[in-house]
VOBA-1610 file (N, C-alpha, C; in pm, whole numbers, padded with zeros to 5 digits, always signed):
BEGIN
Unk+04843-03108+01570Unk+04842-03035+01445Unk+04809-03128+01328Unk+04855-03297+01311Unk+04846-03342+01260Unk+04688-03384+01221Unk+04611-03411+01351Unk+04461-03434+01339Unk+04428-03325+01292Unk+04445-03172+01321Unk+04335-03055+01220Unk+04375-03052+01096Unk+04507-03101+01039Unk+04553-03123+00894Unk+04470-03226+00824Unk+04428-03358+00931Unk+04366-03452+00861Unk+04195-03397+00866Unk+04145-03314+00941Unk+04003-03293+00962Unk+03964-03220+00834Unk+04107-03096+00825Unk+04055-03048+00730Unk+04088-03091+00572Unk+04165-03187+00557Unk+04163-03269+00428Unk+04041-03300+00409Unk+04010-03387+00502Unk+03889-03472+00521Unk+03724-03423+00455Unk+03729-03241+00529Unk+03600-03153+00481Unk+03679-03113+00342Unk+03741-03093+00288Unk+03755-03070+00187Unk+03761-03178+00063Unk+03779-03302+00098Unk+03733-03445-00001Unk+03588-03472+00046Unk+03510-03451+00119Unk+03420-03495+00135Unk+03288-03431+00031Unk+03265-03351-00017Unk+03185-03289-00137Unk+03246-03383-00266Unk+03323-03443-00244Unk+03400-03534-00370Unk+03336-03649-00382Unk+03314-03664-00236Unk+03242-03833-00182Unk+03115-03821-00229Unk+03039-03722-00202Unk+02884-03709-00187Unk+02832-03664-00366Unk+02925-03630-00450Unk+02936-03632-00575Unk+02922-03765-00673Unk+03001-03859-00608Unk+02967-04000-00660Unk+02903-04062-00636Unk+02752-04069-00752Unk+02619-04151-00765Unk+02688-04270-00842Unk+02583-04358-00759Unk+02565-04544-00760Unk+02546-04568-00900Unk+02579-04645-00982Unk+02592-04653-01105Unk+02396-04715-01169Unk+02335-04770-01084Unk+02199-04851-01041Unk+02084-04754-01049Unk+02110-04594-01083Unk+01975-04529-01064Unk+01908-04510-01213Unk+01783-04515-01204Unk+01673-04505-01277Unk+01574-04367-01211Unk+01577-04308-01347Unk+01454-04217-01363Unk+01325-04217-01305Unk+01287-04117-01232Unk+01141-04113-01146Unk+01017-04113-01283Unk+00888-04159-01244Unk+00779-04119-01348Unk+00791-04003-01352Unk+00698-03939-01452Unk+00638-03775-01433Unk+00542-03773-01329Unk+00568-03683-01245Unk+00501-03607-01171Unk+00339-03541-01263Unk+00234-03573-01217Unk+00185-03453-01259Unk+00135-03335-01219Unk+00079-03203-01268Unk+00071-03098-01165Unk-00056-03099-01134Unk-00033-03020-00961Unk-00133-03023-00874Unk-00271-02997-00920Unk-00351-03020-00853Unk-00517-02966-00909Unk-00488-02850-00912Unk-00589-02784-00954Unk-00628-02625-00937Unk-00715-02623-00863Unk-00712-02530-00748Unk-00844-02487-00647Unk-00874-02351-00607Unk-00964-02300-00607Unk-01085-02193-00591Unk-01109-02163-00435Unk-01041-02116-00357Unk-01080-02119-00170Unk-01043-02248-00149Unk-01009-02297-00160Unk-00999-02428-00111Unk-01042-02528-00180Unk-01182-02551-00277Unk-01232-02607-00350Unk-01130-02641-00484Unk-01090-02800-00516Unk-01061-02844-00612Unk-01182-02809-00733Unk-01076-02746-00835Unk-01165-02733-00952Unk-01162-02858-01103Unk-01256-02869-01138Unk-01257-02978-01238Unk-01237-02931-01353Unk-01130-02961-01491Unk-01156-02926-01582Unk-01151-02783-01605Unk-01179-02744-01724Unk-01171-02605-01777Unk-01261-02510-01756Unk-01275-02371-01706Unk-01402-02347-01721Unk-01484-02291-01830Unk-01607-02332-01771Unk-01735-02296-01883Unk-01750-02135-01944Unk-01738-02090-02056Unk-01701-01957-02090Unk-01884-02004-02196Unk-02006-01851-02159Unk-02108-01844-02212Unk-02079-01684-02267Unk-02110-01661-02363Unk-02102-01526-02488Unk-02224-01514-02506Unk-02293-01395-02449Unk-02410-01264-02448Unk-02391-01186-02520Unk-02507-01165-02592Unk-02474-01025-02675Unk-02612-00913-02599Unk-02544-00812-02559Unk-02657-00730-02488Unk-02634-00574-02597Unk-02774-00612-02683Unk-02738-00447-02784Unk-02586-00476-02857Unk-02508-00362-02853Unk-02373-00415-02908Unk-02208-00470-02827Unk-02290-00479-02697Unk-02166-00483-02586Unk-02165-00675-02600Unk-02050-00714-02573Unk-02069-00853-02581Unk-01986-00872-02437Unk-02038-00998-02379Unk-02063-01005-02192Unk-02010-01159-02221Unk-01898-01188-02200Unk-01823-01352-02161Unk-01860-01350-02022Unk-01954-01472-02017Unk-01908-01494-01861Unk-01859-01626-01800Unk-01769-01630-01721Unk-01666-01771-01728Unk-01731-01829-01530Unk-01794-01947-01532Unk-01803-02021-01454Unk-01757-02170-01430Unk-01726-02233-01352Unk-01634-02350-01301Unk-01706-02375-01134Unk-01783-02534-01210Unk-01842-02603-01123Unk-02004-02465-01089Unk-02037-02447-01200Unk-02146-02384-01229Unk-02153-02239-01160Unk-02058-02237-01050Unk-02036-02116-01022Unk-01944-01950-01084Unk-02065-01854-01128Unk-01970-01765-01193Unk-01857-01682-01126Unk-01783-01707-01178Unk-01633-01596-01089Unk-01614-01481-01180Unk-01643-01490-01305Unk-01571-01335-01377Unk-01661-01323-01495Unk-01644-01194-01518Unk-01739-01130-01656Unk-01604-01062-01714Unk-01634-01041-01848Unk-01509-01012-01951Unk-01632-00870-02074Unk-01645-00767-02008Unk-01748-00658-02100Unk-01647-00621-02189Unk-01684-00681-02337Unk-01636-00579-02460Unk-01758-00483-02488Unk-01729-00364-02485Unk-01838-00274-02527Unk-01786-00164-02685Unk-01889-00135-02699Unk-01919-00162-02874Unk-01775-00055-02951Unk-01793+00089-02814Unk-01698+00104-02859Unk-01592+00172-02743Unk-01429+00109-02698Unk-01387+00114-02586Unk-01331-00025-02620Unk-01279+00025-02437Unk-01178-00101-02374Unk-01233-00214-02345Unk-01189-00364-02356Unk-01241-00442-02281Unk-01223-00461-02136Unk-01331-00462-02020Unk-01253-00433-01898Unk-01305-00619-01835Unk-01286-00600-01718Unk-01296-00741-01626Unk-01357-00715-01550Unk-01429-00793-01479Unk-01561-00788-01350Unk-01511-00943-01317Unk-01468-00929-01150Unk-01428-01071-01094Unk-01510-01016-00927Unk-01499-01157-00858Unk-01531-01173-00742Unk-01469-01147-00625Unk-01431-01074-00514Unk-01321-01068-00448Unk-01334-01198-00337Unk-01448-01261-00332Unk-01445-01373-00256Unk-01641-01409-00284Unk-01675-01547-00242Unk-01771-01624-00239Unk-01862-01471-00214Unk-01915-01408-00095Unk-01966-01312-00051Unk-01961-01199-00086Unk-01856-01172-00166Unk-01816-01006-00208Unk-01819-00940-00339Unk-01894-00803-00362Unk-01929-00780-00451Unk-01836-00806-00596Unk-01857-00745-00738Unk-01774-00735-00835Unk-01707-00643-00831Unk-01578-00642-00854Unk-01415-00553-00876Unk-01402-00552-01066Unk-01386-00453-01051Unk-01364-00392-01216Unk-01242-00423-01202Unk-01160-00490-01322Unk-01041-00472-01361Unk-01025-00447-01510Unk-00933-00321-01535Unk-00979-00260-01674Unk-00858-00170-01728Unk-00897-00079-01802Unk-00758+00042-01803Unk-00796+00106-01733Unk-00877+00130-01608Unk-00821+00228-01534Unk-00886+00143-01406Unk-00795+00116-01298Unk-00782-00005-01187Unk-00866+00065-01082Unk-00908+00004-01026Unk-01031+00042-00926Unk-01013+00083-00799Unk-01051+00215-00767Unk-00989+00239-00662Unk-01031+00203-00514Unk-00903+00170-00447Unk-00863+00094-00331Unk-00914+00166-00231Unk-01015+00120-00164Unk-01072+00195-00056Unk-01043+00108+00117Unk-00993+00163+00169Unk-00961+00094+00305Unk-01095+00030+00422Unk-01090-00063+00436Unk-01202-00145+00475Unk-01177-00156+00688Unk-01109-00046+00735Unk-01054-00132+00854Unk-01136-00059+00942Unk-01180-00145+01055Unk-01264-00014+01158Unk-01189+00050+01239Unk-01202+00205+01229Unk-01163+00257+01332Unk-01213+00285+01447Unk-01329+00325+01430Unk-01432+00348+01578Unk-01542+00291+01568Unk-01592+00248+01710Unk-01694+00127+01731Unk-01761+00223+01840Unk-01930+00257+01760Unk-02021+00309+01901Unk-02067+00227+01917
//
């Protein structure tokens, strides 16, 4: 009885033990944060934002590492909506006030 009296003293001072830091520690550098990457591709820097004026609609289009990923259409009069990439290969996705509808891509039958 005497040893489970001492076991459990023991777990109960021990969070006491592991509480007292070495008087000797010093501060880590800063960390800094990770790259940013695109599929996998590390991206450099900020990206390149070019302003079109087509008639009265004005067309931002934002590329990084010369490749374009998104269009930003203010039109003359309306919402501003978004045009992005859904991947390297895949067409433009409207994102806007009214969200684009989700069409299911899965095969069901194979002749």
């Amino acid at each position: 009885m005497q040893k489970l009296r001492f076991f459990y003293l023991l777990l109960w001072a021990l969070p006491t033990f592991a509480l007292a830091a070495p008087a000797n520690l010093e501060p880590l550098e800063e960390v800094p944060p990770p790259p940013k990457a695109l599929d996998g591709e590390v991206l450099e820097g900020e990206p390149q934002v070019t302003i079109r004026k087509k008639g009265a609609e004005t067309i931002e289009e934002y590329r990084i590492n010369g490749e374009l990923y998104m269009m930003k259409v203010t039109p003359e009069h309306g919402v501003p909506y978004y045009l992005h990439k859904e991947d390297q290969a895949g067409g433009w996705v409207n994102i806007g006030p009214n969200p684009p509808l989700s069409i299911p891509k899965w095969v069901l039958f194979r002749f």
